[in-house]
C-alpha positions as CSV (number, residue, x, y, z in Angstrom):
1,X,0.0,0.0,0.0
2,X,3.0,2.2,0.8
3,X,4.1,2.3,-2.6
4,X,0.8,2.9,-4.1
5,X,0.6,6.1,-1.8
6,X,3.7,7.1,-2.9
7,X,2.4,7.1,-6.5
8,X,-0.5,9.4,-5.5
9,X,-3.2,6.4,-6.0
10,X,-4.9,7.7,-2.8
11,X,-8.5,9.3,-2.4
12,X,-9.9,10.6,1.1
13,X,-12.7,11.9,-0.7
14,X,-15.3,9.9,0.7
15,X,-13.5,8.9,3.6
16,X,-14.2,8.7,7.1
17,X,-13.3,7.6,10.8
18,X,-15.3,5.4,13.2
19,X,-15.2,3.4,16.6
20,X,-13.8,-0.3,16.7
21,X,-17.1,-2.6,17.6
22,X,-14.8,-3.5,20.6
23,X,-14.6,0.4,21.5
24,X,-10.9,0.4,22.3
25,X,-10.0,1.8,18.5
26,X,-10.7,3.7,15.8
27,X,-10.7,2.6,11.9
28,X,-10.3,4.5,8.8
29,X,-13.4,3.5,6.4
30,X,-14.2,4.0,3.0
31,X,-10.7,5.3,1.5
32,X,-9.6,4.4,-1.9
33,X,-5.8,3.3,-2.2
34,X,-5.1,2.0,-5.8
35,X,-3.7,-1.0,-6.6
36,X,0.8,-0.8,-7.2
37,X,1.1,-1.5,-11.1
38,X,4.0,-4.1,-10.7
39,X,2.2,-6.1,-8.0
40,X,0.3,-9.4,-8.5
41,X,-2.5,-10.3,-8.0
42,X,-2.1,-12.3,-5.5
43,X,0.2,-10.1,-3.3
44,X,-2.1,-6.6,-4.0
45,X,-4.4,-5.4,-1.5
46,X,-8.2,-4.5,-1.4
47,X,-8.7,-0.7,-2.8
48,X,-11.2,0.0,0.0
49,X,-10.8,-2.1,3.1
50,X,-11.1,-0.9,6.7
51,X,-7.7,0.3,8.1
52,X,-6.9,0.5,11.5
53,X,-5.6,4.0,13.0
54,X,-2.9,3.9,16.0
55,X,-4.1,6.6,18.5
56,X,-3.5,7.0,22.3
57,X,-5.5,6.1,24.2
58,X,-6.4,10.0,25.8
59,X,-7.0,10.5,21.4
60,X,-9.2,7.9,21.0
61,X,-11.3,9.0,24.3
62,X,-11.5,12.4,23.6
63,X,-12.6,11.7,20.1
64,X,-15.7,9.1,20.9
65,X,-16.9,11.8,23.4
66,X,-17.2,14.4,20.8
67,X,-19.1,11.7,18.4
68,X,-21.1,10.4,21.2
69,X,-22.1,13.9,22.6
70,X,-22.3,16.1,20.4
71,X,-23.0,14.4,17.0
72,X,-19.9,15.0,15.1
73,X,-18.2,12.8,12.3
74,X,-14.6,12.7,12.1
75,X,-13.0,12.8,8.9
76,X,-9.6,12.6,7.0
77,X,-8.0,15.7,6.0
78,X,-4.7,14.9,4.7
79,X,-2.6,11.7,4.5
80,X,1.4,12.9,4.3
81,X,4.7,10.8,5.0
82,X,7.1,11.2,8.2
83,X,10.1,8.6,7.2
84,X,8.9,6.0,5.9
85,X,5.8,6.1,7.8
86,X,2.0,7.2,6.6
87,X,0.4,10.1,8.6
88,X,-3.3,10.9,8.5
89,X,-4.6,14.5,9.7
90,X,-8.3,13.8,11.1
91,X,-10.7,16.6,11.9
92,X,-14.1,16.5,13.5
93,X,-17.0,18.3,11.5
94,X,-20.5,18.7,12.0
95,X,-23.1,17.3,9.3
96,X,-24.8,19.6,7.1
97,X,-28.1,20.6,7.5
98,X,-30.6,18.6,5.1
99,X,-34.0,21.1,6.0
100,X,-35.9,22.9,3.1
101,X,-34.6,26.0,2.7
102,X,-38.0,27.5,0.3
């Protein structure tokens, strides 16, 4: 997956963050990472599987009290490298408002 990041084969478009069903985690859903060209088949990876994030544990409190209370998604901002490592900036936002507006 690394190298298909490093190709730019990654989309956080439609990407977004949620709890782990056992509640200790957090997992990054629904983002695209293309499959590397000189990869088999058999050695590539699914393009959209879950992915698990590595917080704290004070990060991964803080942030299922601010989904819990007040209703906010967290979402993928911007996925950059520090050594040889993938980083993922995360912000919470609030939904938008789906009312009639005649």
């Amino acid at each position: 997956e690394i190298k298909a990041i490093r190709d730019g084969k990654m989309n956080l478009g439609d990407g977004f963050v949620r709890p782990d069903k056992e509640g200790r985690g957090m997992s990054l859903c629904n983002v695209h990472i293309g499959k590397h060209s000189t990869g088999s088949e058999f050695f590539n990876h699914e393009e959209r599987r879950v992915r698990p994030l590595l917080l704290t544990k004070e990060e991964c409190r803080k942030l299922r009290r601010e989904i819990d209370i007040k209703g906010m998604t967290i979402v993928p901002l911007k996925a950059y490298f520090k050594g040889s490592r993938v980083k993922i900036k995360v912000g919470l936002c609030k939904g938008k408002n789906q009312r009639d507006k005649r």
